[in-house]
C-alpha positions as CSV (number, residue, x, y, z in Angstrom):
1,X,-0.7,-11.6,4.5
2,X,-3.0,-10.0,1.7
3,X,-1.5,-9.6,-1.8
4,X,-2.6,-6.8,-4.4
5,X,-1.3,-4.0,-6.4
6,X,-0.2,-0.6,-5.8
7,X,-3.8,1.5,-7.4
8,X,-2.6,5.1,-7.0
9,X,0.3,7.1,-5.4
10,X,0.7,10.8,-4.6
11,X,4.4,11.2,-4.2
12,X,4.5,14.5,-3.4
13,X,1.8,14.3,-0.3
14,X,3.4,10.6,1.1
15,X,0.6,8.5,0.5
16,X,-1.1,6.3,-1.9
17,X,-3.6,3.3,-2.2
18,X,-3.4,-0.4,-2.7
19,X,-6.2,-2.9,-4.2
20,X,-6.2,-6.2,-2.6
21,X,-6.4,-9.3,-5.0
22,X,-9.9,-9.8,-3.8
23,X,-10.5,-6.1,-4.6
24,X,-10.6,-4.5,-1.8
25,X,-9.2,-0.9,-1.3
26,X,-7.0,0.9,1.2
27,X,-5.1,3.5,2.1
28,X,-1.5,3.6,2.7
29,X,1.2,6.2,4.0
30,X,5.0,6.4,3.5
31,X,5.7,5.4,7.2
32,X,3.7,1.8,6.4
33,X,6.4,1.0,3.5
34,X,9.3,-1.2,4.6
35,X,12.3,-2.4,3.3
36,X,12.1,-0.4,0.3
37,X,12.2,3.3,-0.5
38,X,8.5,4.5,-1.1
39,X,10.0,7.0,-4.2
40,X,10.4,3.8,-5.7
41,X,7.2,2.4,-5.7
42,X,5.6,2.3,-8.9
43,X,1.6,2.2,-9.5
44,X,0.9,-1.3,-11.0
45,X,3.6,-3.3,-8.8
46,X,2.7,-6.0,-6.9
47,X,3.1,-5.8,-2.7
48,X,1.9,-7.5,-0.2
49,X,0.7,-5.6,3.5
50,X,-1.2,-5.8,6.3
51,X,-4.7,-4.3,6.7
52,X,-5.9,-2.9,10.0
53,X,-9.6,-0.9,10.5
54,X,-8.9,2.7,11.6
55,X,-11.6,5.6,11.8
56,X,-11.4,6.7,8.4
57,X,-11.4,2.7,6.9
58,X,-9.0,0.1,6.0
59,X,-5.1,1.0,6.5
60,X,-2.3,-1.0,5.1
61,X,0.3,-1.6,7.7
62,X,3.6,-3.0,6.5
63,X,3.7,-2.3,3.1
64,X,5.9,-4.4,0.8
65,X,7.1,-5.1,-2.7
66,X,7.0,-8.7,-4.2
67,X,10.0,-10.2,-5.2
């Protein structure tokens, strides 16, 4: 599972986007955040997610905060 850092967030549209340790970029929406609240996410804070291709580019799946 890739590991990064929360880049940017838009709270007030749902969605923000992630930068993978190996500094790749993608996009992420509330829906993809488990087990936490995403009003809680903060930009800086290190998650770990899934990646998938979709038709507008990479898409975290599974968002999560590290422990």
């Amino acid at each position: 599972m890739p590991a990064g850092r929360i880049k940017k967030i838009i709270p007030d549209r749902g969605f923000g986007f992630v930068r993978a340790d190996d500094g790749a970029e993608a996009f992420f929406h509330r829906t993809e955040v488990t087990l936490v609240d995403f009003d809680s996410l903060e930009e800086g804070e290190q998650v770990t997610f899934d990646v998938v291709e979709s038709p507008k580019g990479p898409r975290v799946r599974n968002l999560r905060k590290v422990s």
